[in-house]
C-alpha positions as CSV (number, residue, x, y, z in Angstrom):
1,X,108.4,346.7,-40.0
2,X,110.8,349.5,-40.8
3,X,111.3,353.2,-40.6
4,X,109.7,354.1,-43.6
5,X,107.9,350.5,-44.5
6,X,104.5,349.3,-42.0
7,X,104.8,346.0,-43.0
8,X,104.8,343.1,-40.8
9,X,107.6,340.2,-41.9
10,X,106.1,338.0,-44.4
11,X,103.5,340.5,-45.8
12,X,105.8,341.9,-48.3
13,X,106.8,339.3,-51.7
14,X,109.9,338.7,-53.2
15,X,108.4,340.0,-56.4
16,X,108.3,344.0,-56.2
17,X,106.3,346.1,-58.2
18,X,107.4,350.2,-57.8
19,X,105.4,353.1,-59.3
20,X,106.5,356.2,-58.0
21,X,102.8,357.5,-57.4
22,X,101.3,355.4,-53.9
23,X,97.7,355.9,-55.6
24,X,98.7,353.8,-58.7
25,X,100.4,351.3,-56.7
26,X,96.4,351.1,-55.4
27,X,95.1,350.8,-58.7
28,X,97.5,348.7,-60.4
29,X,97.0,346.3,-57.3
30,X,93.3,346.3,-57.6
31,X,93.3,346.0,-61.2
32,X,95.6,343.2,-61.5
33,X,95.8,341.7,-58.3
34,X,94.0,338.5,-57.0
35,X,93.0,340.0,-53.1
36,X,95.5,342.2,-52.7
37,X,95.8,343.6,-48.9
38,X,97.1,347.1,-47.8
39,X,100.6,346.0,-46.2
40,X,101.7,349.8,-45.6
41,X,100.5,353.3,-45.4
42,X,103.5,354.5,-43.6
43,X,103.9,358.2,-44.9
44,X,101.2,357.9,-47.7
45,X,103.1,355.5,-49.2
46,X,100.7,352.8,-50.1
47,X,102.1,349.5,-50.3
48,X,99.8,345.9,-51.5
49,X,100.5,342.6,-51.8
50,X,97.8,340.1,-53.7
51,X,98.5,337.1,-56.3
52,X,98.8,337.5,-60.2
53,X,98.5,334.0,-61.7
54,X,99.2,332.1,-58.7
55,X,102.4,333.8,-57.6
56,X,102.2,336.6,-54.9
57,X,103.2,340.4,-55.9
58,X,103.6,343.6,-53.8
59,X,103.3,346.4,-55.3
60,X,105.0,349.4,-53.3
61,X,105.0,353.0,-54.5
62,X,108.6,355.0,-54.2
63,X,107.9,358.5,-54.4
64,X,109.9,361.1,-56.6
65,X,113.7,361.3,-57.4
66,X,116.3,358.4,-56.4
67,X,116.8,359.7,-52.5
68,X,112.8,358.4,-52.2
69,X,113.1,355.5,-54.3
70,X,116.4,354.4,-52.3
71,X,114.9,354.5,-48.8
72,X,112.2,352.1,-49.9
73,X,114.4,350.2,-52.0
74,X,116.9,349.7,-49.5
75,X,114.4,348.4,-46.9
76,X,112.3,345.9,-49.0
77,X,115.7,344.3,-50.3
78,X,117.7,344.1,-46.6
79,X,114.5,343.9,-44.2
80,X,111.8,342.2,-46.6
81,X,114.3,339.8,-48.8
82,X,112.9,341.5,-51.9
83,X,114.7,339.6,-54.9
84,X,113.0,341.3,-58.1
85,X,112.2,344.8,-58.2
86,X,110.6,346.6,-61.0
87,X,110.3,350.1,-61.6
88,X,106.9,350.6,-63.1
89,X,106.6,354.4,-64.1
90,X,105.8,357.1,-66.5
91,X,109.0,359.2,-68.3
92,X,109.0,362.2,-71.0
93,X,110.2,361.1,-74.6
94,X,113.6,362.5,-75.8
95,X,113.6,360.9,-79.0
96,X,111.6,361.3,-82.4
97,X,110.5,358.2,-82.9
98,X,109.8,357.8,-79.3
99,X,105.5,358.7,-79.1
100,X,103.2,359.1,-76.1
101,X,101.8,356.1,-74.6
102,X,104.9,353.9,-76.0
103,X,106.8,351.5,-73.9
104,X,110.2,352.3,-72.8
105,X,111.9,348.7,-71.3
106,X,115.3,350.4,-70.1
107,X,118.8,348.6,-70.7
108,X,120.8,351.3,-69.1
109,X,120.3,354.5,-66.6
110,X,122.5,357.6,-67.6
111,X,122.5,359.8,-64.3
112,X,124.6,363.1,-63.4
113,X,124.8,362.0,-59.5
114,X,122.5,359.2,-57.4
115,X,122.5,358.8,-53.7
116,X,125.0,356.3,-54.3
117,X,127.8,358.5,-55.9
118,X,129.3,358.4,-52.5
119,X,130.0,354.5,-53.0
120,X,131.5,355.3,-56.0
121,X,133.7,358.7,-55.5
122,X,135.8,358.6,-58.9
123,X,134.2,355.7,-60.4
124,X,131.7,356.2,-63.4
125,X,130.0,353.3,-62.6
126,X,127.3,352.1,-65.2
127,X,124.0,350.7,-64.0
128,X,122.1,348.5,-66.0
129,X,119.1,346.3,-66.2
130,X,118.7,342.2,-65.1
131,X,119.1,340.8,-68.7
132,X,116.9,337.9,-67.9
133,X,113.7,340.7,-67.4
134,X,114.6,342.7,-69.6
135,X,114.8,339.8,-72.4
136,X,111.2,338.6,-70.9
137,X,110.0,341.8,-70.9
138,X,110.8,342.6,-74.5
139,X,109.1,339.0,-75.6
140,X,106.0,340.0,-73.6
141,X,105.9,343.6,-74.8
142,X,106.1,341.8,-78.3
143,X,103.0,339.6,-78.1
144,X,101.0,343.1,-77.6
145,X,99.3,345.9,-79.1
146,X,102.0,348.8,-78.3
147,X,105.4,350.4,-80.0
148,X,107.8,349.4,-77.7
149,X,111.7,350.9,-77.5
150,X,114.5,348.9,-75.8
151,X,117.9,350.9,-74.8
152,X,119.3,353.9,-72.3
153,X,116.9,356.2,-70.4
154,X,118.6,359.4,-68.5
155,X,117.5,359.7,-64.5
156,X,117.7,363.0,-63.7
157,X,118.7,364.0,-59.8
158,X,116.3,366.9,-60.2
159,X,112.7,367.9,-62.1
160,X,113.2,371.5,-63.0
161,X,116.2,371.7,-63.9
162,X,117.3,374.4,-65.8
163,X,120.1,372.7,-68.4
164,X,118.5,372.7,-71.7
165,X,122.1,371.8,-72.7
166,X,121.5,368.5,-70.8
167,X,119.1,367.3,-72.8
168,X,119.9,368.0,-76.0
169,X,123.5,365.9,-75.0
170,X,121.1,363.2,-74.1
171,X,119.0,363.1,-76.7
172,X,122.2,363.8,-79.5
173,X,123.9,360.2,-77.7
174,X,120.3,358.0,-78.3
175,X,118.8,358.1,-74.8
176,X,115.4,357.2,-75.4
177,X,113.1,359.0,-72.7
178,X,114.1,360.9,-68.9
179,X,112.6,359.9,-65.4
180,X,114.0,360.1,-61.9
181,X,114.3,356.8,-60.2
182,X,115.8,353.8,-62.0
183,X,119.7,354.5,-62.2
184,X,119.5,353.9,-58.5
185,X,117.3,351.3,-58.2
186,X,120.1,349.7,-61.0
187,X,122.9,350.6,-58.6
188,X,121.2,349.1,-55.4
189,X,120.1,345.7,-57.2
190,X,124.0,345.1,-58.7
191,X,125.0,346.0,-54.9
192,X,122.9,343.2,-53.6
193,X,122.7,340.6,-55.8
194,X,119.1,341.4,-56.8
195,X,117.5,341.8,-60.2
196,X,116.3,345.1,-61.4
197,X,114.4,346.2,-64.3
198,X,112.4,350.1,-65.1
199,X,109.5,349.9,-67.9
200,X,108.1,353.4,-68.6
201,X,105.7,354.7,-69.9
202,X,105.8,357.8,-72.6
203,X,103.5,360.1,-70.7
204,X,104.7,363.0,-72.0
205,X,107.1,364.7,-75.1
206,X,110.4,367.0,-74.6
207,X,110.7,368.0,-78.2
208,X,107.1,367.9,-79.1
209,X,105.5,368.9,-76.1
210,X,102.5,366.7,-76.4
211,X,101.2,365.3,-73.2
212,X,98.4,362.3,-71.6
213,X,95.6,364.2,-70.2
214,X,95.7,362.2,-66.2
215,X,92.8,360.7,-67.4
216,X,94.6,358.6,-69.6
217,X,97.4,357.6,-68.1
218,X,96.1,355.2,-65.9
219,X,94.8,353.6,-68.5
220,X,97.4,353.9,-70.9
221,X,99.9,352.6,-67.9
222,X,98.1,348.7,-68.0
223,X,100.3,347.2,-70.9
224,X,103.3,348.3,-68.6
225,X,102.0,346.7,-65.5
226,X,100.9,343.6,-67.2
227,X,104.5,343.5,-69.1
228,X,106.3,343.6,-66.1
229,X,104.3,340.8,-64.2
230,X,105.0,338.8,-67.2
231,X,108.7,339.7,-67.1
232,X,108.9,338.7,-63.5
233,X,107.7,335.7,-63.6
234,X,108.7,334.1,-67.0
């Protein structure tokens, strides 16, 4: 048990699954777990660990931004020996060819600041997915029924953000889509020796505008979840 974790030792897998959103971490655990079990609750931040083929998951939500995400991905790598973490979320789409409900398997995280520029001071450091998930997860996105995109997301440090300027930079140097969690969970897996991987979904579009009604995300969001067990375990 931890600050921010309820948790008992054992109850949490080395296999971690991390929506930002604690009620999709319940429905992607009840949907594709085998008896999953409510391992925390701490703070509203729903946390379950079940079976998917025989091999146990937890599936943890993060919250919003990369100060929530780093708390709880601190915690399960130092305190619950967490050894694969996958960011399971939704992002906006910064490129053309980049539609709604397409699967983003992020290579790199472009980020202005994390809660680990500190570590760095003057270095740009340059956080990047596991290559064996994100090979696995390409393979498995391949063998289903969605437009997939493989390359560099940007992880904004803030949602409203006023820098139009920003994105069009992003968008001019190929980053694919913008969310607000995986440059740090890339940062915190290279610091400890863990592997790391974010697939996204496009929920919604910067230059078009279109956007999934919340009725459909969640069930636009299962090829992601299933994609990433597959990764994890290949």
């Amino acid at each position: 048990m931890t600050i921010h974790i309820g948790a008992e030792p054992g109850q949490i897998a080395e296999t971690v699954l991390m929506p930002g959103d604690p009620r999709r971490a319940k429905w992607a655990a009840e949907t594709f777990l085998t008896d999953p079990v409510l391992v925390n609750e701490t703070r509203g931040m729903l946390g379950y660990t079940g079976t998917w083929n025989g091999h146990r998951v937890t599936i943890q939500g993060s919250g919003m931004g990369m100060p929530s995400l780093s708390i709880y991905a601190n915690e399960l790598i130092k305190d619950f020996g967490a050894k694969t973490l996958i960011r399971i979320g939704s992002c906006g789409g910064m490129q053309p060819f980049v539609k709604v409900r397409d699967l983003i398997i992020a290579m790199t995280a472009t980020t202005l600041s994390t809660p680990s520029s500190g570590i760095f001071k003057e270095i740009n450091f340059a956080p990047c997915a596991n290559w064996e998930l994100l090979d696995a997860a390409v393979k498995a996105a391949s063998n289903r029924d969605c437009d997939t995109h493989v390359g560099g997301i940007y992880s904004a440090d803030v949602f409203y953000d006023e820098r139009p300027d920003l994105n069009e930079i992003m968008t001019r140097h190929g980053i694919l889509g913008v969310e607000m969690e995986a440059a740090e969970l890339y940062n915190l897996a290279a610091r400890h020796s863990v592997r790391a991987l974010a697939i996204l979904t496009v929920s919604d579009h910067l230059q078009t505008h279109e956007a999934l009604p919340a009725e459909d995300r969640e069930r636009s969001f299962g090829e992601m979840v299933e994609v990433a067990l597959e990764a994890a375990f290949a």
